[in-house]
Structure formats: C-alpha cells, structure tokens
C-alpha positions in Angstrom: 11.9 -9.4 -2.5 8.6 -7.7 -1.7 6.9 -11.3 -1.3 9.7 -11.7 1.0 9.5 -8.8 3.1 5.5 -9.1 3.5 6.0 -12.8 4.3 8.4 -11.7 7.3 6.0 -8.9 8.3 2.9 -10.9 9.0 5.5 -13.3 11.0 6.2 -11.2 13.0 3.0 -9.7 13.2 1.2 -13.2 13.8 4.0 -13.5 16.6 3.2 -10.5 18.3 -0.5 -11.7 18.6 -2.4 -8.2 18.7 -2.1 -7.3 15.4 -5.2 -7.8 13.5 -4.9 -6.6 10.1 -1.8 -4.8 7.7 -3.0 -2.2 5.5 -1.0 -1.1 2.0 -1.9 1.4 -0.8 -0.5 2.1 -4.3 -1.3 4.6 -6.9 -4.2 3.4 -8.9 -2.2 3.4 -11.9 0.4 0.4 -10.4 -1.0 -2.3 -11.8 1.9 -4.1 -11.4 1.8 -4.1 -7.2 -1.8 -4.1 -7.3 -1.6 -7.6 -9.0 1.3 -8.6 -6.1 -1.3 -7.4 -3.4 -3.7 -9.9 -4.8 -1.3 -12.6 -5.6 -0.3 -12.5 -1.1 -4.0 -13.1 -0.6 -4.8 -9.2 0.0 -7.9 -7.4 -0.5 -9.1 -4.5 -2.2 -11.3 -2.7 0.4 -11.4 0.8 -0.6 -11.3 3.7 -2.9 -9.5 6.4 -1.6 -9.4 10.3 -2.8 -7.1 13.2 -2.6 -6.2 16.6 -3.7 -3.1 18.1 -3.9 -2.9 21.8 -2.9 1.1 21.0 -3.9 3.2 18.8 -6.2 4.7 16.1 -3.9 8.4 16.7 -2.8 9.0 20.3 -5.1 6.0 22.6 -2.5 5.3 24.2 -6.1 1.3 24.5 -7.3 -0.4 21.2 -8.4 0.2 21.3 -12.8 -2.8 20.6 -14.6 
C-alpha cells in the first residue's frame, strides 16, 4: 500500500513538472520504513535532531 501510494505521488508529481524532489522522514528506530525508503530508490541525506520541551500529543514534560 505505501509502495503504492508513493508510486502515485511521484506520478503526479512528474506530471505536474515543477516538482523536483519529495522529502520523507521516520523515527530512527523504524527500520522497517527505513528499509521501504531504500527499496523506492530513496536516499538517506540527513541526520536530523530534536528536543522535546513536551511529550507529543499529552503537553505534559518530556520523561526521562
């Protein structure tokens, strides 16, 4: 399904003809989509960072 989806996106993207690149993230820990990103010909091209001043979705403190 995802395969499927990405396919129809850089269709329509191609299509449109000003579109020159589609980004996607994951958590590092997805291995699983990370290998799917490879599989579609995607690239790694960079290492992102954050820190969380909340928890996502609850607005409570980060845990440790």
């Amino acid at each position: 399904m995802h395969t499927a989806l990405f396919n129809a996106l850089v269709d329509r993207a191609n299509k449109q003809g000003d579109i020159f690149s589609i980004e996607s993230g994951t958590h590092a820990n997805n291995l699983a989509a990370q290998a799917a990103f490879e599989a579609q010909g995607r690239t790694n091209e960079s290492i992102n960072y954050s820190f969380h001043l909340k928890d996502w979705g609850d607005g409570k403190e980060p845990t440790e």
